[in-house]
N, CA, C and O of each residue as an XYZ file, in Angstrom:
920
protein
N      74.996    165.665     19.783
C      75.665    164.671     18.983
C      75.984    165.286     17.634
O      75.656    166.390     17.198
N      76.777    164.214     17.012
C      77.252    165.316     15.703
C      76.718    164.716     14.214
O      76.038    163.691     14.255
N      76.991    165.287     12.990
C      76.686    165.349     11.894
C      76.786    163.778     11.453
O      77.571    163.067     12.080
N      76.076    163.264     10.479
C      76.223    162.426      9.626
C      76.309    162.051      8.396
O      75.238    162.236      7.817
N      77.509    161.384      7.418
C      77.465    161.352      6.109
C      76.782    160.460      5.272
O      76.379    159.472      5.885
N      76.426    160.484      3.663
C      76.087    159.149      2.995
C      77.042    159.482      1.949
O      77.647    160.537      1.758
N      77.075    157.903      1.028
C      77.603    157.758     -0.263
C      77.611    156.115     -0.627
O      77.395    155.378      0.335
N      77.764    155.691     -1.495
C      78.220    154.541     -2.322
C      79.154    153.799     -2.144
O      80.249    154.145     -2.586
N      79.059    152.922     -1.651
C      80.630    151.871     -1.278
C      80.780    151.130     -2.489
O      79.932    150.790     -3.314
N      82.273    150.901     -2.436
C      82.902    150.259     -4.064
C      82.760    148.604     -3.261
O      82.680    147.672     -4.062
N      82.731    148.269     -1.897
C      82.964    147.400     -2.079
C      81.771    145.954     -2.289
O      80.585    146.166     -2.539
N      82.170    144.961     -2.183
C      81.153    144.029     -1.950
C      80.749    143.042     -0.368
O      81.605    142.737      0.462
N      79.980    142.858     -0.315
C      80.157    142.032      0.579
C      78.913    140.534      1.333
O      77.720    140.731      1.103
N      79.203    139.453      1.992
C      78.540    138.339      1.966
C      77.325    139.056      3.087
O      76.614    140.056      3.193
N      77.657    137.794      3.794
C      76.559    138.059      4.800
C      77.237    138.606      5.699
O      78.450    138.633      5.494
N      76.615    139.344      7.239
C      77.009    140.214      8.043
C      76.548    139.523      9.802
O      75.567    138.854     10.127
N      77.708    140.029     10.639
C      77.332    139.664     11.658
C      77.116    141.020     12.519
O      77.438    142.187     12.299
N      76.380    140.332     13.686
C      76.511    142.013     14.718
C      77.922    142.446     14.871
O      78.120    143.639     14.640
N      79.180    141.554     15.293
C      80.352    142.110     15.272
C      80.464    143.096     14.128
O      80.445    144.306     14.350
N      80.523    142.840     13.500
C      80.993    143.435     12.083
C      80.065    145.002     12.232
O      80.550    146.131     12.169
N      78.835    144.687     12.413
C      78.110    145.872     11.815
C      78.314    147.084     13.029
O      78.038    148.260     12.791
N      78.835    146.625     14.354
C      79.461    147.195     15.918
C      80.575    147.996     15.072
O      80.743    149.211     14.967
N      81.384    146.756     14.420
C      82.681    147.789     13.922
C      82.603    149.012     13.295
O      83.214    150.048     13.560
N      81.399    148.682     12.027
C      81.408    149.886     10.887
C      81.056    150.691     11.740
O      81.720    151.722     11.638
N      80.169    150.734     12.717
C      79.350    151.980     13.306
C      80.365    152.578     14.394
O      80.225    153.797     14.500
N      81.340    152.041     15.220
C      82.340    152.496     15.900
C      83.498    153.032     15.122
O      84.449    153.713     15.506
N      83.181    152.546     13.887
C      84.316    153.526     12.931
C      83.515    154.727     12.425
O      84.218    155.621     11.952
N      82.451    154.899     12.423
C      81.848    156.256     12.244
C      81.742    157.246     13.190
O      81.733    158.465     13.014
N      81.641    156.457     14.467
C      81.975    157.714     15.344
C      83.494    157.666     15.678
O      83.857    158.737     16.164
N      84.298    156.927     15.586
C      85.409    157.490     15.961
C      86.011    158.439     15.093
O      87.073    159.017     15.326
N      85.220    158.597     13.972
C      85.573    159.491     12.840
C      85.017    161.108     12.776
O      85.312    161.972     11.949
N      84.124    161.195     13.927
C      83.472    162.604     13.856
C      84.034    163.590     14.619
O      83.881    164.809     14.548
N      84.928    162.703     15.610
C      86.057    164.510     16.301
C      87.141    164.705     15.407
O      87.872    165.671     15.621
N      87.393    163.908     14.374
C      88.854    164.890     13.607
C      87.818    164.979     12.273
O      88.336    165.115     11.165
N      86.651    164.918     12.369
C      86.083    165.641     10.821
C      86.312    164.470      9.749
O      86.446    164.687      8.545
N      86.334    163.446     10.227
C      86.058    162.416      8.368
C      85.307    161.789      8.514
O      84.831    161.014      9.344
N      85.045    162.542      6.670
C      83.746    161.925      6.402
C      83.964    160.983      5.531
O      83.119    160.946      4.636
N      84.886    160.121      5.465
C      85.265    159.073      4.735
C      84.389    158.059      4.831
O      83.739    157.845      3.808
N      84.057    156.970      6.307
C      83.745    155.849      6.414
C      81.994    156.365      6.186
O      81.236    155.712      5.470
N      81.674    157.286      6.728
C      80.529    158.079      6.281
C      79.980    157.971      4.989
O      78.863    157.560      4.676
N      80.858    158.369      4.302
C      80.657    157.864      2.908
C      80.435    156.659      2.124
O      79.832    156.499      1.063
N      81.121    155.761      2.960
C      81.425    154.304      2.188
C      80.570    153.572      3.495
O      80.950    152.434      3.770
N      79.576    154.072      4.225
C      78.950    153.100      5.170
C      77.479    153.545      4.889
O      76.560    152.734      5.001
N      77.205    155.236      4.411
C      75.540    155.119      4.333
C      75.541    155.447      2.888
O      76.390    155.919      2.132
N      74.156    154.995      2.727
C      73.875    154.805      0.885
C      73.279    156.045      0.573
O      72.777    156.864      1.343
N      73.408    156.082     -0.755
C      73.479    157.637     -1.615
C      71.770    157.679     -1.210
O      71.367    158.783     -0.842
N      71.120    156.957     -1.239
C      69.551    157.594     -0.661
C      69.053    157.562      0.630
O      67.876    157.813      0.891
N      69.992    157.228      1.547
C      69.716    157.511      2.760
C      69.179    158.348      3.477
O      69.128    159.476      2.988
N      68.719    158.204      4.548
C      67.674    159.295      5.391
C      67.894    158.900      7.095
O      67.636    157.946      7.830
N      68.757    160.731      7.258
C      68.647    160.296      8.674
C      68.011    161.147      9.534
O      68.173    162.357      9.380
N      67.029    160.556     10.775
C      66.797    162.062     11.489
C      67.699    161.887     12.979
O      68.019    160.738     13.284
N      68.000    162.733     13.662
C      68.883    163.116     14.940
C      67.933    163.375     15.822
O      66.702    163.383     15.838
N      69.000    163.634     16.716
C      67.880    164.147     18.039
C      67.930    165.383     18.184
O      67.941    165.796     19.343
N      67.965    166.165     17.292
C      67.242    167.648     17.032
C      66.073    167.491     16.477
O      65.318    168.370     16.892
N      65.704    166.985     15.942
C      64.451    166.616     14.939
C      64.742    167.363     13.214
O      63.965    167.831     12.383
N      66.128    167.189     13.239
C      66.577    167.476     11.940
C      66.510    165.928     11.086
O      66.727    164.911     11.745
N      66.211    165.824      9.655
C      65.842    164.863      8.895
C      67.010    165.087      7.677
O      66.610    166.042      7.010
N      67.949    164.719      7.273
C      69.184    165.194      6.954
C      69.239    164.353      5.548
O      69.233    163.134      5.719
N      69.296    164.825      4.099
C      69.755    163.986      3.163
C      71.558    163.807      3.026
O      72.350    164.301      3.828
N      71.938    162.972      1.798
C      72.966    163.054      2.277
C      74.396    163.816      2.028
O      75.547    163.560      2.381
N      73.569    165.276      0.961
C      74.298    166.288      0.950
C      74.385    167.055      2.136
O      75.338    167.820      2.281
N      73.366    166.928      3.144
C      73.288    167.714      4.778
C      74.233    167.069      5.537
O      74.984    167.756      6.230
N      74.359    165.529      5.531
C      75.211    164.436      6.353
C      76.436    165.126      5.672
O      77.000    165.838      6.502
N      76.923    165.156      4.688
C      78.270    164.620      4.264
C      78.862    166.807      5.181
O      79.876    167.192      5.765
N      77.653    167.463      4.813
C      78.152    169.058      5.246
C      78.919    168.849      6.501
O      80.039    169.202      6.870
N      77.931    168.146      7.053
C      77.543    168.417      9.250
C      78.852    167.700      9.744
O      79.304    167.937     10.864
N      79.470    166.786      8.845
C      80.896    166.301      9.224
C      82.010    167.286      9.428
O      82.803    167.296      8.487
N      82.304    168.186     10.489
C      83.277    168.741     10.458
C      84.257    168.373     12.173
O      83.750    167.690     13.063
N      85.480    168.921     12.267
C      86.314    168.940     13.080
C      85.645    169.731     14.369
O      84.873    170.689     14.337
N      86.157    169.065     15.458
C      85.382    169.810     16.305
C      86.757    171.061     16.338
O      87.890    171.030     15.857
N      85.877    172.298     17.291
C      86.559    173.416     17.231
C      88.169    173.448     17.848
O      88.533    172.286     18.029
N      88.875    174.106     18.097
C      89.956    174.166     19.057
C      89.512    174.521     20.268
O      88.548    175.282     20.356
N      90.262    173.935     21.587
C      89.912    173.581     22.868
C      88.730    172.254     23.148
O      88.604    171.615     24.192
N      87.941    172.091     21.865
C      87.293    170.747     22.421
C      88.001    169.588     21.709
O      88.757    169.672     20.741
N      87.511    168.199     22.546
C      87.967    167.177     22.560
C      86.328    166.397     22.862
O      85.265    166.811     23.325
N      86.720    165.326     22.423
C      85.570    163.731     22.681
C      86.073    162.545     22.228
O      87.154    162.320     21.684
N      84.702    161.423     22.659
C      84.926    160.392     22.231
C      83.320    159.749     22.401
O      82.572    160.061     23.327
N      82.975    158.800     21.317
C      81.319    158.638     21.341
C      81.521    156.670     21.715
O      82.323    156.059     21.008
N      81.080    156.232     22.339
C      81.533    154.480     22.034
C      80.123    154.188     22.164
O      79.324    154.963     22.691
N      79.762    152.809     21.569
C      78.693    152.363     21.684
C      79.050    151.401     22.694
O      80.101    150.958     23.158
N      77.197    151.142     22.969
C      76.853    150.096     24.020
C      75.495    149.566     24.154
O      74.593    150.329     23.807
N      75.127    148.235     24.653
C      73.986    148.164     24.890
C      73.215    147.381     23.512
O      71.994    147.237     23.553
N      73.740    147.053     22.702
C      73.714    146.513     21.237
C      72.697    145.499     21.025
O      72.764    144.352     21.466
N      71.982    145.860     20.498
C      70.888    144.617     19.810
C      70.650    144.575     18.283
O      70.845    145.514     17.511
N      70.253    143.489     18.003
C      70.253    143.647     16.656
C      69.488    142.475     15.699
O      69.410    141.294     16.040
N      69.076    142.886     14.754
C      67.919    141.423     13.720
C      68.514    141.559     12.621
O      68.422    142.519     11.856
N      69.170    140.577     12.489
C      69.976    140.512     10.679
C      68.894    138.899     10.517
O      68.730    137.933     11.263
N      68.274    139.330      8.977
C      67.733    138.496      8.203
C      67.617    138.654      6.854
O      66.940    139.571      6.390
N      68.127    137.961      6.251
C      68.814    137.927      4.523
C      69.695    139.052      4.005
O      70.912    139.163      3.856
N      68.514    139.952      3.754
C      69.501    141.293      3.034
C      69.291    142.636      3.504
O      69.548    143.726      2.994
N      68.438    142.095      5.266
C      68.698    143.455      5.861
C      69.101    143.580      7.144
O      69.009    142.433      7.582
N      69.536    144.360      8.111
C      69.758    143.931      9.300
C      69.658    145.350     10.397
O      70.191    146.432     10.151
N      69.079    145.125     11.279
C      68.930    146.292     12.133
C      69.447    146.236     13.888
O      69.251    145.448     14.813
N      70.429    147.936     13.671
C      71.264    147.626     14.608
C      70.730    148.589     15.588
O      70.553    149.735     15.175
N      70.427    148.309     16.880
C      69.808    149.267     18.021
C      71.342    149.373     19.110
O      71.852    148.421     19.702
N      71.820    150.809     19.123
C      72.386    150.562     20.303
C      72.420    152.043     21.262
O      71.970    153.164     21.027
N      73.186    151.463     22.462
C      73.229    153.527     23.297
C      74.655    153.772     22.178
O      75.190    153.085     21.307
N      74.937    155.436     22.889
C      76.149    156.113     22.867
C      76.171    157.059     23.743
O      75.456    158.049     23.899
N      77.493    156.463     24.563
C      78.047    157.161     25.315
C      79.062    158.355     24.825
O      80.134    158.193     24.242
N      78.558    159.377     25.141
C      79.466    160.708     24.754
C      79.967    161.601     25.991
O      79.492    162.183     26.966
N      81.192    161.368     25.385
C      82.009    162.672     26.477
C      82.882    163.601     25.876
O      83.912    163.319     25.263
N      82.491    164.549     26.052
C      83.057    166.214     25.506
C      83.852    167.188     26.418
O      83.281    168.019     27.125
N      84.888    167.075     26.376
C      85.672    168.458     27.102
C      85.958    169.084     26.180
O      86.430    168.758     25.091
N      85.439    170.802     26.941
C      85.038    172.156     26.744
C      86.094    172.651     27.121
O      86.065    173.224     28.210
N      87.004    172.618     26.585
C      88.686    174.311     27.359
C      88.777    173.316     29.085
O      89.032    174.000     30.076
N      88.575    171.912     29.266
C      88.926    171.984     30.174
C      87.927    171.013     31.518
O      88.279    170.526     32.592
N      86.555    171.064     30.780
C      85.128    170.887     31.469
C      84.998    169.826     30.631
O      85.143    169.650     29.421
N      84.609    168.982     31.814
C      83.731    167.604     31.165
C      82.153    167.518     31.331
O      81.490    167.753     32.342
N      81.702    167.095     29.994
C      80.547    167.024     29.972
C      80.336    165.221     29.374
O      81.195    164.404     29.046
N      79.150    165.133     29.415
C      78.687    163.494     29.457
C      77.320    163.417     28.575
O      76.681    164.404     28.942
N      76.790    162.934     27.887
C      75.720    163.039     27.095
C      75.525    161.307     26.983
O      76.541    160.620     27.092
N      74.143    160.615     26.756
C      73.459    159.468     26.228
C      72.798    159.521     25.207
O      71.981    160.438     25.127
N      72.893    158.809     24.374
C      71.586    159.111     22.645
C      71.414    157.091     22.792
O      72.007    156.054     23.091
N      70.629    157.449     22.498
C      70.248    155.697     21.071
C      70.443    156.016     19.955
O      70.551    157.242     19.908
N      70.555    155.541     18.958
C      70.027    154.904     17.743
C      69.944    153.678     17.239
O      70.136    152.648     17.886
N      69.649    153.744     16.044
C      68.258    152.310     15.354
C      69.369    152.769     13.871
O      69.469    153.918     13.440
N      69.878    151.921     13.475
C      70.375    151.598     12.186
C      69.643    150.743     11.152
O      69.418    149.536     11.232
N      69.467    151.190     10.629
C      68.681    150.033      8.630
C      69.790    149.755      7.928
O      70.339    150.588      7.206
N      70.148    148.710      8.073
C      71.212    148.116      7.006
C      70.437    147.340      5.881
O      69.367    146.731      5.890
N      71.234    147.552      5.054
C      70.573    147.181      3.106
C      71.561    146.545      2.456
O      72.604    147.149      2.206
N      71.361    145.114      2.054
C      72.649    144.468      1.626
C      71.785    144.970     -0.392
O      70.650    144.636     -0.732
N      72.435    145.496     -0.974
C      71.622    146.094     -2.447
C      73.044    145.964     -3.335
O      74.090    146.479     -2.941
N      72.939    145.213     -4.573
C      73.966    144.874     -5.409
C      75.364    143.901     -4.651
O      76.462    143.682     -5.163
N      74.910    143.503     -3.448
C      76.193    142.943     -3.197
C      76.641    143.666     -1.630
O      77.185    143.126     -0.667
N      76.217    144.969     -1.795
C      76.893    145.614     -0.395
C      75.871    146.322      0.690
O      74.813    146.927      0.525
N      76.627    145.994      1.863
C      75.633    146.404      2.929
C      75.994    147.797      3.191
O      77.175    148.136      3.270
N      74.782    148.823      3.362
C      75.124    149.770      3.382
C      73.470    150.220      4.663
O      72.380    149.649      4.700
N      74.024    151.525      5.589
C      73.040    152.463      6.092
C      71.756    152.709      5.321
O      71.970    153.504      4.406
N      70.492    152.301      5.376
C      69.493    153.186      4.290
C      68.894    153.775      5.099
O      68.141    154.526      4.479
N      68.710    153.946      6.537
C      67.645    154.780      7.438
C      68.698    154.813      9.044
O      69.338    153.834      9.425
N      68.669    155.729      9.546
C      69.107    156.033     10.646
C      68.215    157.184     11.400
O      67.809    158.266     10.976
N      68.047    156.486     12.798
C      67.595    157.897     13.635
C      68.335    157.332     15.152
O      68.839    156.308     15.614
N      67.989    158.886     15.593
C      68.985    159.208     16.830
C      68.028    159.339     18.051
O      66.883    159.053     17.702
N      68.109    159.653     19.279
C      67.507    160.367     20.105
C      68.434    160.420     21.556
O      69.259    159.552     21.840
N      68.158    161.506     22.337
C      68.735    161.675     23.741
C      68.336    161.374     24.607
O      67.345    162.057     24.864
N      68.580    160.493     25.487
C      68.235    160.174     26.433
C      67.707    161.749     27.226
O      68.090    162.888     26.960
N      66.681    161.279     28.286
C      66.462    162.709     28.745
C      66.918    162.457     30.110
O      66.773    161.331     30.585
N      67.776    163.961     31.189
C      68.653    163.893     32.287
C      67.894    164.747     32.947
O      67.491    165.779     32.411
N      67.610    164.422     34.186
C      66.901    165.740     34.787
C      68.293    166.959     35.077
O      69.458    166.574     34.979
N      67.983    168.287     35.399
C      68.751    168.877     35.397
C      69.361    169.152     36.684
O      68.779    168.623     37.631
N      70.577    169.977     37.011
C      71.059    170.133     38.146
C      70.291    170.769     39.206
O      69.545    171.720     38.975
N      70.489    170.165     40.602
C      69.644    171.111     41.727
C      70.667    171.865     41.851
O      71.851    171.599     42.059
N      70.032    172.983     41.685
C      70.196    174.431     41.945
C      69.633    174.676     43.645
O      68.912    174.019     44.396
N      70.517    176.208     43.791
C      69.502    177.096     45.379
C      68.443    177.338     45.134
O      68.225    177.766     44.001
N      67.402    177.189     46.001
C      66.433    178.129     46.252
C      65.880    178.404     47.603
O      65.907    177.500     48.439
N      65.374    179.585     47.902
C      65.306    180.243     48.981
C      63.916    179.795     49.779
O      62.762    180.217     49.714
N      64.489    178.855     50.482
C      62.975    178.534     51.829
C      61.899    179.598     51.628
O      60.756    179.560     51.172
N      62.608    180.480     52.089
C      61.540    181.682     53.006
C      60.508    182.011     51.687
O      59.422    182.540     51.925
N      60.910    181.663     50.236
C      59.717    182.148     49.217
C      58.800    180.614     49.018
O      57.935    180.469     48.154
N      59.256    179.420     50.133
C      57.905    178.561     49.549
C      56.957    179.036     50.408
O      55.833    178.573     50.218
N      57.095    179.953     51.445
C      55.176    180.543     51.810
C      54.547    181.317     50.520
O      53.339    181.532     50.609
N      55.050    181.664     49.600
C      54.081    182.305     48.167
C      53.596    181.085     47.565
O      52.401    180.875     47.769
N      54.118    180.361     46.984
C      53.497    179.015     46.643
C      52.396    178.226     47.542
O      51.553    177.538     46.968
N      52.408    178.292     48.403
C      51.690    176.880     49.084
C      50.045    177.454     48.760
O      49.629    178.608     48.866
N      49.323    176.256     48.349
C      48.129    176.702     48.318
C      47.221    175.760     47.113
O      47.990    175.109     46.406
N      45.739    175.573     46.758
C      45.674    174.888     45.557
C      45.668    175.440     44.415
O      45.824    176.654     44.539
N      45.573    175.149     43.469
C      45.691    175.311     42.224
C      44.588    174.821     40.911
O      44.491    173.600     41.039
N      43.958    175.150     40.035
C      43.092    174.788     39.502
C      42.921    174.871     37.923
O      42.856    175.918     37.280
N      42.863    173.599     37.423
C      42.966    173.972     35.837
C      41.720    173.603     35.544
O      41.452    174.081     34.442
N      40.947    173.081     35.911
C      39.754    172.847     35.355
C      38.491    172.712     36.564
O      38.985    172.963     37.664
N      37.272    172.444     36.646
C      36.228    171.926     37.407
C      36.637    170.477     38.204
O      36.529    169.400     37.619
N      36.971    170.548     39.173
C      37.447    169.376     39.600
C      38.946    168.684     39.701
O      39.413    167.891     40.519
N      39.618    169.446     38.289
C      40.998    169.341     38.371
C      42.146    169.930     39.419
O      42.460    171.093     39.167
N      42.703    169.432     40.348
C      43.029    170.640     40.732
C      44.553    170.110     41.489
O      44.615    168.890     41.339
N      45.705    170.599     42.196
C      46.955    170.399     42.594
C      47.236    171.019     44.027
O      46.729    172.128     44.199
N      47.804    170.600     44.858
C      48.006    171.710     45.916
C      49.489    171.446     46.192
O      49.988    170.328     46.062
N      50.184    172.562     46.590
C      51.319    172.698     47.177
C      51.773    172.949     48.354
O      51.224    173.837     49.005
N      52.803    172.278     48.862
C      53.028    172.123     50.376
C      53.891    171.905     50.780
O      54.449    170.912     50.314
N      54.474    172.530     51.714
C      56.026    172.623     52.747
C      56.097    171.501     53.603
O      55.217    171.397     54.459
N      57.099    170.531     53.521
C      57.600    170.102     55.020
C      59.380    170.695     54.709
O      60.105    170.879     53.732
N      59.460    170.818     56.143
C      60.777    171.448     56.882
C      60.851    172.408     55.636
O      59.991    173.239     55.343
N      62.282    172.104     54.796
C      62.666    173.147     53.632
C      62.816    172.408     52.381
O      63.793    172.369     51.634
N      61.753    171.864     52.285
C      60.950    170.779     50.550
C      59.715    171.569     49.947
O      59.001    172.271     50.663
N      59.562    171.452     48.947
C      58.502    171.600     48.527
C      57.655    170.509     47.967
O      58.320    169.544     47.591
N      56.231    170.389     47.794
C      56.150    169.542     47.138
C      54.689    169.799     46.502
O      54.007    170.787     46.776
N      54.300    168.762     45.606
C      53.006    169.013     44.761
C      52.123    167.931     44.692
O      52.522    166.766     44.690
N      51.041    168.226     44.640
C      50.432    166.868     44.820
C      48.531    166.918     44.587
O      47.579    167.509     45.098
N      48.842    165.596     43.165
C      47.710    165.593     42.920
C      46.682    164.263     42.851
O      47.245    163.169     42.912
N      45.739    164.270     42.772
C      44.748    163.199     42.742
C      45.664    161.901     43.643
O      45.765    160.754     43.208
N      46.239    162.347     44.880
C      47.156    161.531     45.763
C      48.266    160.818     45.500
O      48.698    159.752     45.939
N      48.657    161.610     44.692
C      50.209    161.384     44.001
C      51.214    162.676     44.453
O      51.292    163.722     43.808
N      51.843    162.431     45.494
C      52.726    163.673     45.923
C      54.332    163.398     45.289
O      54.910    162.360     44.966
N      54.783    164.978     45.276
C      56.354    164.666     44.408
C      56.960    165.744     44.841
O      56.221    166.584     45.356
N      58.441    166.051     44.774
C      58.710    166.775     45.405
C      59.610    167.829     44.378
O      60.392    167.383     43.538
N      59.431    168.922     44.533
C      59.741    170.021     43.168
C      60.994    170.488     43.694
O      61.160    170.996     44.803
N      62.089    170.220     42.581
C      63.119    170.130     43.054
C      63.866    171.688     42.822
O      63.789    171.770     41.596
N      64.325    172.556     43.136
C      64.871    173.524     42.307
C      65.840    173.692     41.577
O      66.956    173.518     42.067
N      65.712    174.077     40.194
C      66.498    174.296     38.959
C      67.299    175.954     39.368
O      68.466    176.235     39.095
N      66.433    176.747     39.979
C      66.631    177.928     40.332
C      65.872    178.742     41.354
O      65.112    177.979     41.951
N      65.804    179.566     41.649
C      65.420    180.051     43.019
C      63.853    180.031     42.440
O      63.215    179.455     43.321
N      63.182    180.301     41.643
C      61.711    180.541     40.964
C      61.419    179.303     39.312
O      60.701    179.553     38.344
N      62.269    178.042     39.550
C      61.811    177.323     38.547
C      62.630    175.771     39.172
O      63.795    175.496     39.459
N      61.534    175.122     39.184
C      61.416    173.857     39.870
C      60.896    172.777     38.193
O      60.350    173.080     37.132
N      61.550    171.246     38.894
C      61.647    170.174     38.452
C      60.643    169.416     39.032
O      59.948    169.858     39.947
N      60.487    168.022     38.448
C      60.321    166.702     39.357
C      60.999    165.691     38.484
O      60.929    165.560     37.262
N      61.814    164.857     39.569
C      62.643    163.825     39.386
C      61.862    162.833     38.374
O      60.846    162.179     38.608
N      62.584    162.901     37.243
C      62.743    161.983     36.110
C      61.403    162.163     35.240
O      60.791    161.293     34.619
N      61.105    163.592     35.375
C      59.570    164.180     34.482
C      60.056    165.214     33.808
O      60.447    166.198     34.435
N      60.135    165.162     32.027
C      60.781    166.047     31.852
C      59.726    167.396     31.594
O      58.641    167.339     31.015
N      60.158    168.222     31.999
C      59.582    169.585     31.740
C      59.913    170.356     33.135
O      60.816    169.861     33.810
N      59.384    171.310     33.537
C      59.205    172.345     34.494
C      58.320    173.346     35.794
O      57.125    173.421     35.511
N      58.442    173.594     36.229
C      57.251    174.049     37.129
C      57.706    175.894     37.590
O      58.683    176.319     38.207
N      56.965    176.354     37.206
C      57.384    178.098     37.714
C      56.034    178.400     37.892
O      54.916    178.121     37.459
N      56.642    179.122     38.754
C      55.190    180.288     39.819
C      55.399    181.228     39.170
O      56.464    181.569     38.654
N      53.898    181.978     39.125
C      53.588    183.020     38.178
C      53.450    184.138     39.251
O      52.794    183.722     40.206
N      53.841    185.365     39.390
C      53.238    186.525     39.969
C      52.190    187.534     39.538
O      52.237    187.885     38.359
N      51.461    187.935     40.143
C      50.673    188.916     39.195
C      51.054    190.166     39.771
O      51.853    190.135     40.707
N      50.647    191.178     39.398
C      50.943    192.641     39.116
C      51.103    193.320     40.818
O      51.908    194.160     41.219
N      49.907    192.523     41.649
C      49.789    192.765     42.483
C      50.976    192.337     43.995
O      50.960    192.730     45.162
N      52.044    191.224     43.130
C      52.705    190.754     43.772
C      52.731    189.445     44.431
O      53.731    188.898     44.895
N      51.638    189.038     44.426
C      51.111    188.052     44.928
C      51.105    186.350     43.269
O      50.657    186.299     42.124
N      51.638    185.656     43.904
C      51.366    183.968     43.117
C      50.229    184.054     42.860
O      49.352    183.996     43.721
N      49.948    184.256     41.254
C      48.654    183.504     40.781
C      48.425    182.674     40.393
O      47.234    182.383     40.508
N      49.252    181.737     39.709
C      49.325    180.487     39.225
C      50.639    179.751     39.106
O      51.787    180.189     39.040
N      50.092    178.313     39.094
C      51.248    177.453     38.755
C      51.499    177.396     37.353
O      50.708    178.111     36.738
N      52.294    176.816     36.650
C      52.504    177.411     35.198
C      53.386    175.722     35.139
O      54.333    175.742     35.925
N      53.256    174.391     34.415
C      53.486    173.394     33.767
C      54.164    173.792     32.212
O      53.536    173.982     31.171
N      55.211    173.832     32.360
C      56.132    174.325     31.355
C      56.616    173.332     30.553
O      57.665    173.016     31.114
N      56.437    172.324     29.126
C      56.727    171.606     28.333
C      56.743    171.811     26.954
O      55.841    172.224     26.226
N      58.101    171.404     26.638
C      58.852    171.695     25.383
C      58.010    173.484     24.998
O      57.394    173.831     23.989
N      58.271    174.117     26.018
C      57.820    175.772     25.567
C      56.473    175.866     25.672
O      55.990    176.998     25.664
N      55.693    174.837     25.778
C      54.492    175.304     26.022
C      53.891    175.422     27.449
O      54.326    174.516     28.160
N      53.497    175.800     27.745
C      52.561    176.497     29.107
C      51.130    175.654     29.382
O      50.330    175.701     28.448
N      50.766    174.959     30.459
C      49.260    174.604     30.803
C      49.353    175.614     32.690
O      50.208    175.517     33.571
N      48.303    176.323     32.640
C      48.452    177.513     33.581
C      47.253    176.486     34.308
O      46.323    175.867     33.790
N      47.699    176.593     35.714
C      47.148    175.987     36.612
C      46.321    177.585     37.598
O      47.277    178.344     37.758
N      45.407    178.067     38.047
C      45.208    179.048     38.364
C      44.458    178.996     39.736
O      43.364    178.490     39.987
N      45.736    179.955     40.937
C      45.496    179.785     42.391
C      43.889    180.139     43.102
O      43.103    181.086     43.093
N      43.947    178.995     43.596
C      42.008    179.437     44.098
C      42.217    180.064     45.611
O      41.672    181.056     46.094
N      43.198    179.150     46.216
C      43.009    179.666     47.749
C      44.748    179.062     48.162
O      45.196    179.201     49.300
């Protein structure tokens, strides 16, 4: 998703409805593929604070930067949906999705975020004082992978005294399964497996000798090593 601006609005204004506050925010994204940072300006307040779904926390000399044109060959469009919202006196908070679609030279791509808007009615005008973002999470594409290597995998696995996982073939599936919860590891690539709607990863480890020594639980970069007993 893309950059966000702040600044000071000249204007004034009464009370606010969800229509209204749908509009300002659909005029901010329709404003981020040709690069203006106009409504940006005149919709979030000079002390505003936003974080994204990078885990970037942006004042609003960073917002007003991150506003630029997208490159040549891409194209988008962001719309909201899904809208909820609590307006009471002089503040009002707007929850909604965004749907994003981006063509690349040609390639369509599709993206989901939320955000949570803080509206601040202060001297008269309603303005942005807090915004955050986040992405929905997508499992990733099944990829090939080669039958004949789930005989290296199959077997249990052990992270602790008692803890433990085993892996197992029917026809050409794999699957994992613990404390009688079985799932089926989907492949991302011929040596790095999924499970449906869990985000993180699963890769088999080799050791020197050639042989699978462990299962390896791969999240946000970190590693919990599961280690093959039999």
């Amino acid at each position: 998703m893309f950059g966000f601006a702040a600044a000071q609005s000249a204007t004034t204004d009464d009370a606010i409805s969800q229509d209204e506050l749908v509009r300002r925010t659909q005029e901010l994204f329709d404003a981020v593929v040709p690069g203006n940072s106009e409504p940006w300006k005149k919709y979030f307040a000079d002390d505003c604070i936003f974080s994204d779904e990078k885990g970037r926390t942006m004042n609003k000399a960073a917002l007003v930067a991150d506003i630029k044109p997208l490159p040549s060959g891409y194209s988008g469009t962001i719309k909201i949906a899904k809208v909820q919202s609590i307006i009471h006196e002089e503040t009002a908070i707007l929850s909604y999705d965004l749907d994003e679609t981006e063509t690349v030279f040609g390639q369509k791509l599709a993206a989901r975020y939320h955000g949570t808007d803080t509206w601040l009615r202060r001297n008269g005008t309603w303005q942005i004082a807090a915004s955050q973002a986040m992405r929905y999470y997508e499992d990733p594409a099944v990829g090939q992978a080669d039958p004949k290597k789930f005989a290296d995998f199959i077997g249990t696995y052990e992270l602790a005294p008692g803890q433990t996982k085993t892996v197992s073939i029917e026809g050409e599936k794999l699957y994992v399964e613990r404390k009688g919860k079985r799932e089926q590891l989907l492949p991302e690539t011929s040596d790095i497996f999924f499970r449906k709607r869990v985000e993180g990863r699963v890769l088999f480890r080799y050791a020197d000798y050639g042989k699978v020594d462990a299962l390896i639980d791969r999240r946000n970069n970190e590693d919990i090593i599961w280690r093959k007993t039999k």
